[in-house]
C-alpha positions as CSV (number, residue, x, y, z in Angstrom):
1,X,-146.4,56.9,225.8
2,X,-149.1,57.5,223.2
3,X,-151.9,59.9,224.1
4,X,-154.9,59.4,222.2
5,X,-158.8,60.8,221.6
6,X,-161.2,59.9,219.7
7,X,-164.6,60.9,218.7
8,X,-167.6,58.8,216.6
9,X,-170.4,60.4,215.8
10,X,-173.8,59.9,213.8
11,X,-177.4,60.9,214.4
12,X,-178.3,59.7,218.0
13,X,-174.8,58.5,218.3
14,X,-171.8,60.4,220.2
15,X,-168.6,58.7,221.7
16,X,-165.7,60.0,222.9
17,X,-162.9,57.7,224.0
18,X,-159.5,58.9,225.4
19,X,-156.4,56.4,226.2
20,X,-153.0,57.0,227.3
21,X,-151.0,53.6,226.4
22,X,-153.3,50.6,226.8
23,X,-155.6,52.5,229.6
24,X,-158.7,53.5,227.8
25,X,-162.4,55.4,229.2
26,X,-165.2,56.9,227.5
27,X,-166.0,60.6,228.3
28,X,-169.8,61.6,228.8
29,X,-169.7,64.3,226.3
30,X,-173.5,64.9,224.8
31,X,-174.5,65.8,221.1
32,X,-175.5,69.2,220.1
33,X,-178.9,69.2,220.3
34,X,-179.0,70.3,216.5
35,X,-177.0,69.3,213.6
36,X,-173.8,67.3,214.1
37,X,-171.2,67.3,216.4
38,X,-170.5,67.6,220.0
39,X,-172.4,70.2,222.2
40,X,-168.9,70.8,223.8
41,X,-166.6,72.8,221.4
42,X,-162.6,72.1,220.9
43,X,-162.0,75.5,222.6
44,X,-163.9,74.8,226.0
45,X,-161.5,71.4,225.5
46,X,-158.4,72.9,224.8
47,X,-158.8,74.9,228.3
48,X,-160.2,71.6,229.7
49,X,-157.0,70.4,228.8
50,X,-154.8,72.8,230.4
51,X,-157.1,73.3,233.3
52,X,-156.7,69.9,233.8
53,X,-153.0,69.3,233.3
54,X,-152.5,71.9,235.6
55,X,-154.6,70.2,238.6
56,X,-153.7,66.5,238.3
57,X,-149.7,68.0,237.6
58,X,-150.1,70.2,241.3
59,X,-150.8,66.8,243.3
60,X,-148.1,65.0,241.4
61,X,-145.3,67.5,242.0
62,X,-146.8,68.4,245.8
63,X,-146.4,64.5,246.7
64,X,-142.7,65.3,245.0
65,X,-142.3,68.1,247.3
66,X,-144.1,66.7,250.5
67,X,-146.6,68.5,250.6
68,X,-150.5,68.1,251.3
69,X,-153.4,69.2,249.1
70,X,-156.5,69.7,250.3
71,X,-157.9,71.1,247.1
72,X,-157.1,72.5,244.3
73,X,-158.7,75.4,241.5
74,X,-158.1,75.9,238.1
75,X,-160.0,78.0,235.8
76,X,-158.0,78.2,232.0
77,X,-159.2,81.3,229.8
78,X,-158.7,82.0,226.2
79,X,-159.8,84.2,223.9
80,X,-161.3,82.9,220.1
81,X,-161.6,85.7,217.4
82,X,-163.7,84.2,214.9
83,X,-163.8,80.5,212.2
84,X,-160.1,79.6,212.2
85,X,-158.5,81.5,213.9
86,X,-156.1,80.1,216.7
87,X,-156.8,81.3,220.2
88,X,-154.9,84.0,221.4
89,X,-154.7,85.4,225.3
90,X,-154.2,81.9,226.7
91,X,-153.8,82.5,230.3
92,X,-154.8,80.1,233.8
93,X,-155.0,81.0,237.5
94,X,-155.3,78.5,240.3
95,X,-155.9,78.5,244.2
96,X,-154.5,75.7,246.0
97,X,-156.1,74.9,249.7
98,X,-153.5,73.9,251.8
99,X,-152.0,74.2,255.3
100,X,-148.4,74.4,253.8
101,X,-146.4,77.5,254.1
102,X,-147.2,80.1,251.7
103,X,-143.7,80.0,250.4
104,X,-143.9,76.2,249.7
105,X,-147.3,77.1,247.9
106,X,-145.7,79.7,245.6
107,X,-142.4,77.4,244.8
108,X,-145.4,74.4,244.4
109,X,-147.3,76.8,241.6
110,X,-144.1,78.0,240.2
111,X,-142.3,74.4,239.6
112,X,-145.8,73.1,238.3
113,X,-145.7,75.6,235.3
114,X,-142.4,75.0,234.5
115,X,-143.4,71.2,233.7
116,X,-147.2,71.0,232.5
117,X,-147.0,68.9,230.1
118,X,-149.8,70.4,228.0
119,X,-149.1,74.4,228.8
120,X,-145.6,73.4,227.3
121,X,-146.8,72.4,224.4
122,X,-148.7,75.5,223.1
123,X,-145.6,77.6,224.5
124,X,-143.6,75.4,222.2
125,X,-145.8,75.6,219.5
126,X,-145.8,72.4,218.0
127,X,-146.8,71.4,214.5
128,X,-150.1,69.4,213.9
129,X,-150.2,67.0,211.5
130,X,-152.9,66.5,209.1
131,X,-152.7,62.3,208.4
132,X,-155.7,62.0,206.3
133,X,-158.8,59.8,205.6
């Protein structure tokens, strides 16, 4: 399955458009309100990303496990040293709500880092590709 984003912008103009496979949405993400670009940088999105993994992977593997959600935190942290420079200090917490046993909670959190999808990546470190104009 191909994950995709993609973002147009002009003066006046900015669109951002995700899709996984053939399900496509538009994000509202607003222009900076000077210059070009979007007034939401690629860090705060790269720990959108993993904050996000994180909560939409702890309802998929607690419906795995049996167990009920009645909400779910995730805050994703890194830390950005200067103009191109990769992030470094990458870390997450996250509270779960729930009236499972705390054990079940703790083997839910556990088994959810092992496979999110997006945290794995970064731990794997995986080349990105430059394709061009």
């Amino acid at each position: 399955m191909e994950i995709s984003a993609t973002v147009t912008h002009s003066p006046g103009h900015h669109r951002a458009v995700v899709r996984t496979g053939s399900a496509e949405h538009e994000l509202g993400v607003a222009p900076k309100s000077a210059g070009g670009g979007s007034a939401t940088n690629g860090g705060e999105f790269l720990m959108l990303a993993l904050a996000t993994c994180f909560c939409n992977d702890l309802y998929r593997e607690a419906a795995r496990l049996g167990l009920e959600l009645e909400g779910v935190q995730v805050e994703a942290l890194a830390e950005f040293a200067g103009v191109g420079l990769a992030a470094s200090d990458v870390r997450y917490r996250a509270s779960v709500k729930s009236s499972a046993a705390p054990e079940a909670i703790a083997r839910l959190l556990r088994e959810t880092d092992a496979v999110a999808e997006v945290h794995n990546t970064l731990r794997k470190g995986v080349p990105v590709q430059w394709l061009g104009a």
